[in-house]
LOVO-487302 format. One record per residue (C-alpha): y, z, x. Coordinates in Angstrom, 3 decimals, always signed. Each point is the difference from the previous one (the first is absolute). Example, Ala and Ser with C-alpha at 12.3 -4.5 7.8 and 13.67 -1.06 7.14 Angstrom:
SITE | north | up | east
SITE | -4.500 | +7.800 | +12.300;
SITE | +3.440 | -0.660 | +1.370;
END
This chain:
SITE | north | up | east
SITE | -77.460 | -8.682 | -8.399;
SITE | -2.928 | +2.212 | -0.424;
SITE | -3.481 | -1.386 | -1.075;
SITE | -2.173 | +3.497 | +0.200;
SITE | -0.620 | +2.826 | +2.813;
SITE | -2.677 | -1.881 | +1.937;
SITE | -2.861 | +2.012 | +2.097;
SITE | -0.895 | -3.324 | +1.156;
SITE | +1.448 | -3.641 | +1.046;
SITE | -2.438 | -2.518 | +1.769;
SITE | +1.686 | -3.075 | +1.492;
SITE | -2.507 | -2.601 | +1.374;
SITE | -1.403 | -2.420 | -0.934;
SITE | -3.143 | -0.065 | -2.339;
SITE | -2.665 | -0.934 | +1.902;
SITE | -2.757 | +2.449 | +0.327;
SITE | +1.874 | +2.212 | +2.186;
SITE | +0.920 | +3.351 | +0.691;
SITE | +2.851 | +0.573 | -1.840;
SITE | -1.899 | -1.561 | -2.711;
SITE | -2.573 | +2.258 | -0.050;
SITE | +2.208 | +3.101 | +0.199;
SITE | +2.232 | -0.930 | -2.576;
SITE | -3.180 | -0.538 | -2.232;
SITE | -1.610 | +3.475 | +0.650;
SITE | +3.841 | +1.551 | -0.205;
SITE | +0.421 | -1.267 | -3.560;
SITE | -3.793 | +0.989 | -0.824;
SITE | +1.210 | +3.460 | +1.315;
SITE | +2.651 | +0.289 | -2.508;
SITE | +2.889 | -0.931 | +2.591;
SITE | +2.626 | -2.523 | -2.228;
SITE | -0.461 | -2.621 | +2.511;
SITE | +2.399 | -3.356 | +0.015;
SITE | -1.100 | -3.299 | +2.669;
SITE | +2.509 | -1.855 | +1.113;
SITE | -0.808 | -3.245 | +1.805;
SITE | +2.479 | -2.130 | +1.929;
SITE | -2.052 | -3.362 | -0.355;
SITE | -0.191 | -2.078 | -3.361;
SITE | -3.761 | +0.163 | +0.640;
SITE | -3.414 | +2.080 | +0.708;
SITE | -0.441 | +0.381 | +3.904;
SITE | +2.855 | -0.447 | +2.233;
SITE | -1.693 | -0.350 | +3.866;
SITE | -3.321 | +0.684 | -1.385;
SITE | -0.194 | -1.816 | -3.438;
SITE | -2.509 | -2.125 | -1.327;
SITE | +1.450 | -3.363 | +0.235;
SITE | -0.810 | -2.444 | -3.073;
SITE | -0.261 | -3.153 | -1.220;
SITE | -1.025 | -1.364 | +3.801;
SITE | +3.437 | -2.047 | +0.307;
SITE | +1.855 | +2.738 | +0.727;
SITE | -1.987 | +1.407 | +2.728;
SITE | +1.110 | -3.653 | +1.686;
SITE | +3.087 | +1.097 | -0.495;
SITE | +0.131 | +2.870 | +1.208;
SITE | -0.995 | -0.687 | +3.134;
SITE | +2.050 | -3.084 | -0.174;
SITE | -3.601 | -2.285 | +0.547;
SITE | +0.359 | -3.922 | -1.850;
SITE | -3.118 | +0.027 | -2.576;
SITE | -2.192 | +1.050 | -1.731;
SITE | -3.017 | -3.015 | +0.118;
SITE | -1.227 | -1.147 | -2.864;
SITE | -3.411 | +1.135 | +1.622;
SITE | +0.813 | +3.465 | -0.916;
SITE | +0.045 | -0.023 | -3.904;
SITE | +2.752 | +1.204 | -2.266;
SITE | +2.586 | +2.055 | +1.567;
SITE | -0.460 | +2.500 | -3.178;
SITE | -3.173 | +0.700 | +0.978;
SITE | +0.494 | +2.091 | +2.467;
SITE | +1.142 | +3.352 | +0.873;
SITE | +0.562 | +0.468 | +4.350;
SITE | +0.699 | +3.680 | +0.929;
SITE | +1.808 | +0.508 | +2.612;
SITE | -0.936 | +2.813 | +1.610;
SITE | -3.564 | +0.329 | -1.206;
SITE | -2.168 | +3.442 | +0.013;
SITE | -3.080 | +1.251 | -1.331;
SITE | -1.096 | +2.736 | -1.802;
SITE | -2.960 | +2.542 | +1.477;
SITE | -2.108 | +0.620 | -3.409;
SITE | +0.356 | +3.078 | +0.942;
SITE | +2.904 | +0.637 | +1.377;
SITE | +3.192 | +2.226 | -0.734;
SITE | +2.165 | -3.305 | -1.828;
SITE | -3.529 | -1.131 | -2.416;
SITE | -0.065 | +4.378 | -0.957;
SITE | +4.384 | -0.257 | -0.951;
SITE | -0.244 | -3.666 | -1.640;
SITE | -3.085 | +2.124 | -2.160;
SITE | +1.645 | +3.352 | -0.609;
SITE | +3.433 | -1.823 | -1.227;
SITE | -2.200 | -2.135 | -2.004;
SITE | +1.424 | -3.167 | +1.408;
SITE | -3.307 | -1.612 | +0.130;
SITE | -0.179 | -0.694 | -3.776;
SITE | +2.644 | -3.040 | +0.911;
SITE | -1.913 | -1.244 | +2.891;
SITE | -3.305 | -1.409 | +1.270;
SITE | -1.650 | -0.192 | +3.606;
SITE | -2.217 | -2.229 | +1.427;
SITE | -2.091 | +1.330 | +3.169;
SITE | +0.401 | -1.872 | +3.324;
SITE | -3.106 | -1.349 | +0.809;
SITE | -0.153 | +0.840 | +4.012;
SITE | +1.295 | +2.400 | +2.499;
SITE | +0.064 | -1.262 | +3.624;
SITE | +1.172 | +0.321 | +3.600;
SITE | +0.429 | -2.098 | +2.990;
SITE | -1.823 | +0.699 | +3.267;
SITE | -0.345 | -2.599 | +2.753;
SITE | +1.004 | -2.944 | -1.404;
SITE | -1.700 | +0.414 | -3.442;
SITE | +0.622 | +1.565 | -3.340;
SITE | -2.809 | +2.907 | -0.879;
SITE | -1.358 | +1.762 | -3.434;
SITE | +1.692 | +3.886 | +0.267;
SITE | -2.823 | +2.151 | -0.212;
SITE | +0.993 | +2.809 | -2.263;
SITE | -3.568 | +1.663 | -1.258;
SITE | -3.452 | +0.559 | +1.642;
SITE | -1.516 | -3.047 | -1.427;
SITE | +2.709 | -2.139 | +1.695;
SITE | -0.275 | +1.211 | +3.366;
SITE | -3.821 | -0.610 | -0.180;
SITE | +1.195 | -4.297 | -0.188;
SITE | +3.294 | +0.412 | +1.674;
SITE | +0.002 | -2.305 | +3.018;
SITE | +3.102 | +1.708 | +1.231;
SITE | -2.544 | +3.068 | +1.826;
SITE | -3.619 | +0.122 | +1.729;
SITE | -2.403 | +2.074 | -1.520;
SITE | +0.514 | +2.912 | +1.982;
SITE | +3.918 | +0.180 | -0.758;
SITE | -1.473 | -1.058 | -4.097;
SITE | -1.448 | +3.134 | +0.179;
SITE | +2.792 | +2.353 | +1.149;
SITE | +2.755 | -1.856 | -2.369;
SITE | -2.662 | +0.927 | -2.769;
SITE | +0.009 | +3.548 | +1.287;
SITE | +3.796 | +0.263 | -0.329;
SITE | +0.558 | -1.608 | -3.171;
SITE | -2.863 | +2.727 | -1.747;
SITE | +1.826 | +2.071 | +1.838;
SITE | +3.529 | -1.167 | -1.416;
SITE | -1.891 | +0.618 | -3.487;
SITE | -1.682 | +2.776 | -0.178;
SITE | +3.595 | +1.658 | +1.758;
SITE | +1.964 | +1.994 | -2.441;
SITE | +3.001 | +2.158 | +1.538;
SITE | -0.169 | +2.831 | -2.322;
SITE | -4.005 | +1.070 | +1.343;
SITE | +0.474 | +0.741 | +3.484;
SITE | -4.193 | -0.544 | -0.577;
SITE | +0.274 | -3.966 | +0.540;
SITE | +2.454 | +0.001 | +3.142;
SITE | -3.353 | +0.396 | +2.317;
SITE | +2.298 | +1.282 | +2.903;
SITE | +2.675 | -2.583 | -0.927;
SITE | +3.508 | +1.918 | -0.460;
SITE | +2.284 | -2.763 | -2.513;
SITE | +2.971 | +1.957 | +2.186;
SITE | -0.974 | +0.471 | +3.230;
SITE | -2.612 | -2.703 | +0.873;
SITE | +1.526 | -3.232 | +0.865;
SITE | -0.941 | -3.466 | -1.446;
SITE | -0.490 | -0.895 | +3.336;
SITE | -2.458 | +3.468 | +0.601;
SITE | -1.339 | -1.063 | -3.397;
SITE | -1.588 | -3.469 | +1.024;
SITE | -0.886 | +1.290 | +3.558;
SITE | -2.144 | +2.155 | -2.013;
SITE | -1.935 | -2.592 | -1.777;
SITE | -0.227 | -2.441 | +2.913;
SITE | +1.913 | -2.647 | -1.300;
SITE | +1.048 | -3.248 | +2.393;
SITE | +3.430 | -1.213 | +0.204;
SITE | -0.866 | -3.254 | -2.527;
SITE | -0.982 | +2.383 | -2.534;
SITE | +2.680 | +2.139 | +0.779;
SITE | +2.370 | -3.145 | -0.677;
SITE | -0.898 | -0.774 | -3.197;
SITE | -0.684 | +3.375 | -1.771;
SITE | +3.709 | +1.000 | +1.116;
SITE | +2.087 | -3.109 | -0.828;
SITE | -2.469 | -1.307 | -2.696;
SITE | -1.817 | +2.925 | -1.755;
SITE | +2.569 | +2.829 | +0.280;
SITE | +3.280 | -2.541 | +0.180;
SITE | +1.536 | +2.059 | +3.094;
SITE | +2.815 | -2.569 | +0.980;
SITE | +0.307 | +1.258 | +3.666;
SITE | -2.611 | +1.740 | +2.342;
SITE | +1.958 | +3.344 | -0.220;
SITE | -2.554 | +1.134 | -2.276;
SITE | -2.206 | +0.524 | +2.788;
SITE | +1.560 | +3.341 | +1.151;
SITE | +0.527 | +1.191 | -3.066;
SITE | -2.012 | +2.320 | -2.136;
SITE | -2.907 | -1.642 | -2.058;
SITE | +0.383 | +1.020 | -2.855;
SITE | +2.474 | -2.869 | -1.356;
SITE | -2.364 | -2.510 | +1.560;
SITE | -3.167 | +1.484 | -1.760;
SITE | +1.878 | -0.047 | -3.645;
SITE | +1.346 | -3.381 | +0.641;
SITE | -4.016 | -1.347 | +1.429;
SITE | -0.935 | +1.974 | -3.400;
SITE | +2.254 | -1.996 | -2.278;
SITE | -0.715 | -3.507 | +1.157;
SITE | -3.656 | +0.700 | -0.758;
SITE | +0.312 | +1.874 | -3.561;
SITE | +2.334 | -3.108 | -0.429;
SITE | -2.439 | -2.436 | +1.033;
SITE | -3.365 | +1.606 | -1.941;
SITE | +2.333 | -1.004 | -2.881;
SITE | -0.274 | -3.816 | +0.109;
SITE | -2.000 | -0.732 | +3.170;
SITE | +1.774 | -2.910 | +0.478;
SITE | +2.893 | +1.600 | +1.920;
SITE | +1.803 | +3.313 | -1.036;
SITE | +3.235 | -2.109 | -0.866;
SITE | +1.891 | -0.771 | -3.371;
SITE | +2.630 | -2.477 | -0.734;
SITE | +1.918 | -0.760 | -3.331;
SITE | -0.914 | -3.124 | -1.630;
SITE | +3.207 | -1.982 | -0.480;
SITE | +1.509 | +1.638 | +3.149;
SITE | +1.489 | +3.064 | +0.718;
SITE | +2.702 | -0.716 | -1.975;
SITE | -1.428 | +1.307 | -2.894;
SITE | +0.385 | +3.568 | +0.713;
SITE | +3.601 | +0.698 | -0.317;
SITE | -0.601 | -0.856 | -3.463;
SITE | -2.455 | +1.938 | -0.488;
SITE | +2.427 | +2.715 | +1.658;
SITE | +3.119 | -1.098 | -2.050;
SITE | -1.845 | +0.574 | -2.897;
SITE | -1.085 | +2.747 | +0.901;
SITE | +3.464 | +1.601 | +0.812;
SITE | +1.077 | -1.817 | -3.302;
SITE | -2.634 | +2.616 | -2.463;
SITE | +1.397 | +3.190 | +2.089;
SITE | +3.815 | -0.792 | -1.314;
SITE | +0.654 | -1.526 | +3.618;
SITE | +2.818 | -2.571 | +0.826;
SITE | -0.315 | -3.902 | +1.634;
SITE | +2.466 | -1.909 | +1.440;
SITE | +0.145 | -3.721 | +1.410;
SITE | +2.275 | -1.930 | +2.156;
SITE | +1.974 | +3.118 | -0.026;
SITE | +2.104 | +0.247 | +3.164;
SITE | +0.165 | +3.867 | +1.635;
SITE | +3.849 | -0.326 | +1.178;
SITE | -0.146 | +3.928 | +1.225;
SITE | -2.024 | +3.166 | +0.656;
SITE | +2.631 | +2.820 | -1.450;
SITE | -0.397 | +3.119 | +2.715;
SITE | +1.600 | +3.559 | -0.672;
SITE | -0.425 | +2.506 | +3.100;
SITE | -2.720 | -2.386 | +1.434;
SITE | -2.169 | -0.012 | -2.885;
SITE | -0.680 | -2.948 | -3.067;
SITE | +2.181 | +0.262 | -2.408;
SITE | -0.069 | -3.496 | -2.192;
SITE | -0.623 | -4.029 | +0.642;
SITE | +2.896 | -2.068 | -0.710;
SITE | -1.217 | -3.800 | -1.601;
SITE | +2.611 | -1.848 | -1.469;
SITE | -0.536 | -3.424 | -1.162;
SITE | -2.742 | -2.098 | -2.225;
SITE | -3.369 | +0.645 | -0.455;
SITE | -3.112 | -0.812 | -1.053;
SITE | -1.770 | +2.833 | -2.244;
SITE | -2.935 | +0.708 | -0.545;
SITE | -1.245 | +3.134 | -1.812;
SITE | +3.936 | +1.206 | +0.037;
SITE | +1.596 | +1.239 | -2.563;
SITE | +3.385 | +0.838 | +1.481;
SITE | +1.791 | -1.830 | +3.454;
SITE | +3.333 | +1.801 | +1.353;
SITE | +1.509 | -0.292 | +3.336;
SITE | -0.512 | +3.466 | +1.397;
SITE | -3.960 | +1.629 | -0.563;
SITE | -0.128 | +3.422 | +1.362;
SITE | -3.379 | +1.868 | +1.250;
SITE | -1.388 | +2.652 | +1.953;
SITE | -2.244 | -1.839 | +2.223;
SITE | +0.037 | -3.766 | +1.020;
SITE | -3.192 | -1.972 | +1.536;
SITE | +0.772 | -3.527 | +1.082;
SITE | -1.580 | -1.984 | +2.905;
SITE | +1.838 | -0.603 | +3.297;
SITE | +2.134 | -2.586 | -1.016;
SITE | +2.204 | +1.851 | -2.064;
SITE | +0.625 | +2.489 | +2.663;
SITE | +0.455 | -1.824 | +3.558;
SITE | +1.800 | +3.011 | +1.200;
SITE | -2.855 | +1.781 | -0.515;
SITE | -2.818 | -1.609 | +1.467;
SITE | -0.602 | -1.197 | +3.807;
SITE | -2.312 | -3.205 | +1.011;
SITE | -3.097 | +1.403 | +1.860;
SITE | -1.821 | -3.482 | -0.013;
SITE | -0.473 | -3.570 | -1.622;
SITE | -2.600 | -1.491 | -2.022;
SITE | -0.980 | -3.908 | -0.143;
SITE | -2.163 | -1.347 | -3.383;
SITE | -1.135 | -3.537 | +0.374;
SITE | -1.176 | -1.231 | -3.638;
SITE | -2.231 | -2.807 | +0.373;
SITE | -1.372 | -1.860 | -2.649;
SITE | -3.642 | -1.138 | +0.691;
SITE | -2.560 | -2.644 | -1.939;
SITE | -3.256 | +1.522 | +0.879;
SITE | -1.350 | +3.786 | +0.821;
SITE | +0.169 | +1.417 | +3.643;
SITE | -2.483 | -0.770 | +2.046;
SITE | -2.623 | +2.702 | +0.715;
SITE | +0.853 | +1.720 | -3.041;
SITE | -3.157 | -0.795 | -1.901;
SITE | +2.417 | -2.450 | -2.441;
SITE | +1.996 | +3.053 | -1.321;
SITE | +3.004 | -1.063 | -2.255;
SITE | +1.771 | +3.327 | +1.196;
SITE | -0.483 | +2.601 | +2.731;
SITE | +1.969 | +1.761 | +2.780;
SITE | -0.601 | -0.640 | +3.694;
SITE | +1.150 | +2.930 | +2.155;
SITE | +0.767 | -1.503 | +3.977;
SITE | -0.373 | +3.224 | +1.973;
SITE | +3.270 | +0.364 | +2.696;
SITE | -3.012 | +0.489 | +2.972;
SITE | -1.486 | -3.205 | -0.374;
SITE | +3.280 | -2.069 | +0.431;
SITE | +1.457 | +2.640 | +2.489;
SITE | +2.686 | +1.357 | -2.180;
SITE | +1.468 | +2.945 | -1.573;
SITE | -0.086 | -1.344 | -3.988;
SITE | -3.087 | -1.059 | -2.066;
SITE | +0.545 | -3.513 | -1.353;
SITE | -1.065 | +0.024 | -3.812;
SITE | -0.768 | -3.162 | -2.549;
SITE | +0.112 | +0.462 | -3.152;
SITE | -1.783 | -3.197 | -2.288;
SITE | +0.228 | -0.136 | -3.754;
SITE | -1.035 | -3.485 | -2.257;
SITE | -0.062 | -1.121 | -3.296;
SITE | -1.922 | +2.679 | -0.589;
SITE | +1.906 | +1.965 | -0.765;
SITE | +2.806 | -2.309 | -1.918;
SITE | +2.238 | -0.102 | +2.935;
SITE | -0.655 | -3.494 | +1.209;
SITE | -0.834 | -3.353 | -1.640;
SITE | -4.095 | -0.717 | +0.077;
SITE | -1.461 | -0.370 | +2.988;
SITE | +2.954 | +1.431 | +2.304;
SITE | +0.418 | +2.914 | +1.607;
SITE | +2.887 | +2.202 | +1.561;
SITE | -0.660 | +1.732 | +3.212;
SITE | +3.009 | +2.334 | +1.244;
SITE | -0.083 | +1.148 | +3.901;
SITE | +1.706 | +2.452 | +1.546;
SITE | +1.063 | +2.725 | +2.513;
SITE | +2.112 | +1.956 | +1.858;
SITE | +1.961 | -2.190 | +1.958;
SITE | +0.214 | +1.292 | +3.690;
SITE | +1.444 | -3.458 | +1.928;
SITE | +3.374 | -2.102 | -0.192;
SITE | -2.896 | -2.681 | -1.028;
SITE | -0.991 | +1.596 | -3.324;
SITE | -2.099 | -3.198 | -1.600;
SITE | -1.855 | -0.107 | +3.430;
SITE | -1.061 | +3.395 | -0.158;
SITE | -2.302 | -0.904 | -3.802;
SITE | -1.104 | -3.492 | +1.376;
SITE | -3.420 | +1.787 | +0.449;
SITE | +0.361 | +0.768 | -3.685;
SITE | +0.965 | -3.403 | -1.212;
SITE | -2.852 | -1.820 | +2.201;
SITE | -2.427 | +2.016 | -2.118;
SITE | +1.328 | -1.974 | -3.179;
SITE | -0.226 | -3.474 | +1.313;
SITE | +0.754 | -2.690 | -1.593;
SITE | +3.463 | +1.354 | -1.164;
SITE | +1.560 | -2.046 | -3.003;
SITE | +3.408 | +1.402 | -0.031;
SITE | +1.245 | +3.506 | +1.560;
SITE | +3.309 | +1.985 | -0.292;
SITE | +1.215 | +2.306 | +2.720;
SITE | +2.061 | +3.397 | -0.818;
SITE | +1.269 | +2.626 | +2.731;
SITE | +1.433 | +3.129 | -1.841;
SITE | +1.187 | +3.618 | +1.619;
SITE | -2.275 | +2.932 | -0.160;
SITE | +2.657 | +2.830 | -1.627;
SITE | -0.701 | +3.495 | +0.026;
SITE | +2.411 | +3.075 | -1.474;
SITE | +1.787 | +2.134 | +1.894;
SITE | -0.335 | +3.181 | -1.154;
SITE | -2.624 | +1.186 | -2.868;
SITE | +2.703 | -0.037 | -2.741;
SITE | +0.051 | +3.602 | -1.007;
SITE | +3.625 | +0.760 | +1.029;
SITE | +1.529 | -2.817 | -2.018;
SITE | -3.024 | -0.169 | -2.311;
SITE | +0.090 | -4.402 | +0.821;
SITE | -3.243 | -0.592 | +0.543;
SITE | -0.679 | -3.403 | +1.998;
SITE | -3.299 | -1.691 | +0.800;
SITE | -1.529 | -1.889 | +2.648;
SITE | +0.082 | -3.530 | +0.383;
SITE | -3.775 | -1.961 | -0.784;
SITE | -2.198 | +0.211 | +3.072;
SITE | -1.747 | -2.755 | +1.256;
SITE | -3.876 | +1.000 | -1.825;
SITE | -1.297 | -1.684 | -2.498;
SITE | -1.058 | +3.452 | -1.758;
SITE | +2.264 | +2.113 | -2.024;
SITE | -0.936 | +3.567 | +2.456;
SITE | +2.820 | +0.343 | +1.658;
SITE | +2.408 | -0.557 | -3.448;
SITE | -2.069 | +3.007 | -1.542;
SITE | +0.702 | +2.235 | +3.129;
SITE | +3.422 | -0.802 | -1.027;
SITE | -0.360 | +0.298 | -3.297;
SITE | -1.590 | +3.559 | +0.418;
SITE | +2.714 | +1.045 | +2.661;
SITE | +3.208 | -1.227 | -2.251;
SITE | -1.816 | +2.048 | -3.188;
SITE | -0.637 | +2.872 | +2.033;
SITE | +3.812 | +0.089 | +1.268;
SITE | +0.894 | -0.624 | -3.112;
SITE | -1.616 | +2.379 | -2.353;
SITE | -0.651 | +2.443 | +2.599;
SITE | -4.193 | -0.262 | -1.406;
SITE | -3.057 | -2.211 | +1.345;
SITE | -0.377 | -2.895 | -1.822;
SITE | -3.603 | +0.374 | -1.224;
SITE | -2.533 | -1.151 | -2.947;
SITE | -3.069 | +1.313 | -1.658;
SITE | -2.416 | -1.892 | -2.649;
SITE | -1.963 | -2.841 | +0.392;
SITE | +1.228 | -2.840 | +1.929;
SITE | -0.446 | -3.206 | -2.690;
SITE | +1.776 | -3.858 | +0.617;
SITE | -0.817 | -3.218 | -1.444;
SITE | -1.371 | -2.396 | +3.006;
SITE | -2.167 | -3.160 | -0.740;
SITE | -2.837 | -0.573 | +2.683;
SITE | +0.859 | -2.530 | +2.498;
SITE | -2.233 | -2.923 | -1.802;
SITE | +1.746 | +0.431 | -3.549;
SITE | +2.328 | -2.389 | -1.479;
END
């Protein structure tokens, strides 16, 4: 059976991912788009897990305590990520329009760990003058570089001041303002979110935009240059769905994918026979055919290879992190040189807040890239920062990359969630998958507008 000549079949799950993303701009761009979904539910690996019993559940954990309120009240992500206000995901969630369904709430602090202790990240001039991360001399070469990050645009050769973005290295780059290895540290792995120290050698240019972004994200709020959804992350592949739904798009639930139809090495069909749950369907036959299929690496094992693995601890916490000036959320970047290792350890802390916890709890999420046959060892520095610990729940899961880039069988597969707590690498894949895919740069003009509260609202 034939249900209609699809450009476009994503099969994930609906988290805020990047197959939900595409399918939402493909459908926006007049592709007839259907979403098929193997699970019964929104998420799979990475869904937002709700009401609070089932997390216990899932991780197979007797409870909850009474301590903790009603189960319903609570919405535990699990794989949490921030926005940058200004970053690449805030500008697609606006251009689709996506934001109408959806409301942010700013996380109140941005920190990272050096010697022992969690610190402020300074990301403008008036921070570095209080940050008690640098002296005064290294205050006033950090200021230097950030005006410099500013005032840098890459289409007026006028503001490189003898900086080439393509020659000069990041390395060449803070050699030329002076800068000592702390600061070094944390403008790298907490300003411009480099998740190895390869970005040393490379050219500056990356570096500068990224050191550019945090702080045009930052000026926004002041608080930290972070959004979150209240209610969860969850609440965007609705928002998506919905948005596939007005463009004449296709969803299906618990809808198993029994077989990717090839002729001559290229997509041909998906075979899904069996029940399912529709939503926004209008027609359900065994056999959908399409031109070009994006599904995450699950669906494809023959098609992706393990490069890594990733452990999440969730821990759920009655009282803020210490040194965090009492912050009900904020992300705490541990730099890999200060534990001598080759991953950043991240933390991610959300509260009632933001309706994902009952009152007075929060849920703080770390991770990293694990690198030992000892994986929960390796974020014990991580987890000492949150003590007392109420309840935690460990998770190891594969880091899965494609094979190939999809243009010869026109499957396009994405990579497994990284170990940040900030959506920038997902948007690199994002823009990479659209670029294979369409062949054109995945870019937006206008005005960048979202709905956030400020970090003291209700």
């Amino acid at each position: 059976a034939q249900c209609q000549l699809l450009s476009c079949t994503s099969l994930s799950s609906p988290y805020l991912s990047q197959e939900c993303v595409l399918s939402g701009l493909m459908s926006q761009s007049g592709k007839k788009v259907l979403h098929i979904d193997k699970n019964p539910y929104y998420g799979g690996e990475s869904a937002s897990i709700s009401p609070l019993e089932e997390l216990y559940k899932k991780f197979k954990v007797p409870g909850p305590a009474k301590a903790l309120g009603r189960g319903k009240e609570w919405n535990i992500d699990l794989i949490p990520k921030f926005f940058l206000t200004n970053g690449q995901l805030v500008k697609i969630l606006v251009h689709t329009d996506v934001t109408r369904y959806l409301d942010f709430k700013v996380i109140e602090g941005s920190y990272v760990y050096k010697a022992g202790k969690v610190h402020k990240v300074p990301g403008t001039e008036e921070d570095a003058h209080t940050s008690d991360l640098m002296g005064m001399f290294d205050k006033r070469r950090f200021r230097k570089l950030l005006l410099f990050a500013h005032n840098f645009d890459v289409r007026n050769p006028r503001t490189y001041q003898d900086v080439d973005p393509n020659k000069t290295t990041t390395r060449d780059l803070f050699c030329r303002f002076d800068l000592g290895l702390d600061v070094i540290e944390f403008t790298g792995h907490a300003i411009a979110l480099h998740t190895s120290e390869s970005y040393l050698d490379q050219p500056c240019g990356e570096t500068i935009r990224r050191i550019r972004l945090y702080s045009e994200s930052l000026s926004r709020h002041n608080t930290s240059p972070y959004l979150y959804p209240v209610y969860g992350l969850g609440e965007l592949p609705q928002g998506f769905a919905r948005l596939t739904a007005e463009y004449g798009g296709t969803f299906l639930l618990n809808r198993a994918v029994d077989e990717i139809v090839m002729d001559k090495g290229k997509v041909q069909a998906v075979k899904s026979e069996g029940k399912a749950s529709v939503f926004l369907c209008r027609s359900c036959k065994d056999l959908f055919h399409c031109k070009q299929l994006i599904c995450d690496p699950s669906y494809v094992p023959n098609r992706v290879r393990k490069v890594g693995r990733v452990i999440r601890v969730i821990c759920l916490l009655n009282h803020p992190v210490k040194n965090t000036h009492e912050a009900n959320s904020c992300q705490i970047i541990i730099p890999q040189t200060q534990l001598n290792r080759k991953s950043d350890i991240y933390i991610a802390v959300v509260s009632y807040t933001h309706n994902v916890a009952s009152d007075g709890v929060y849920i703080a999420t770390v991770s990293t890239t694990v690198e030992t046959s000892t994986p929960e060892k390796e974020v014990q520095p991580g987890l000492e920062l949150l003590e007392p610990i109420m309840q935690k729940f460990v998770s190891v899961s594969n880091l899965l990359v494609p094979n190939d880039d999809g243009k010869m069988s026109q499957i396009f597969v994405s990579r497994s969630y990284d170990a940040t707590n900030h959506f920038e690498t997902e948007c690199e894949d994002i823009q990479d998958m659209y670029r294979r895919l369409t062949g054109a740069e995945l870019c937006f003009g206008g005005s960048q507008r979202h709905q956030s509260h400020n970090s003291d609202d209700d």
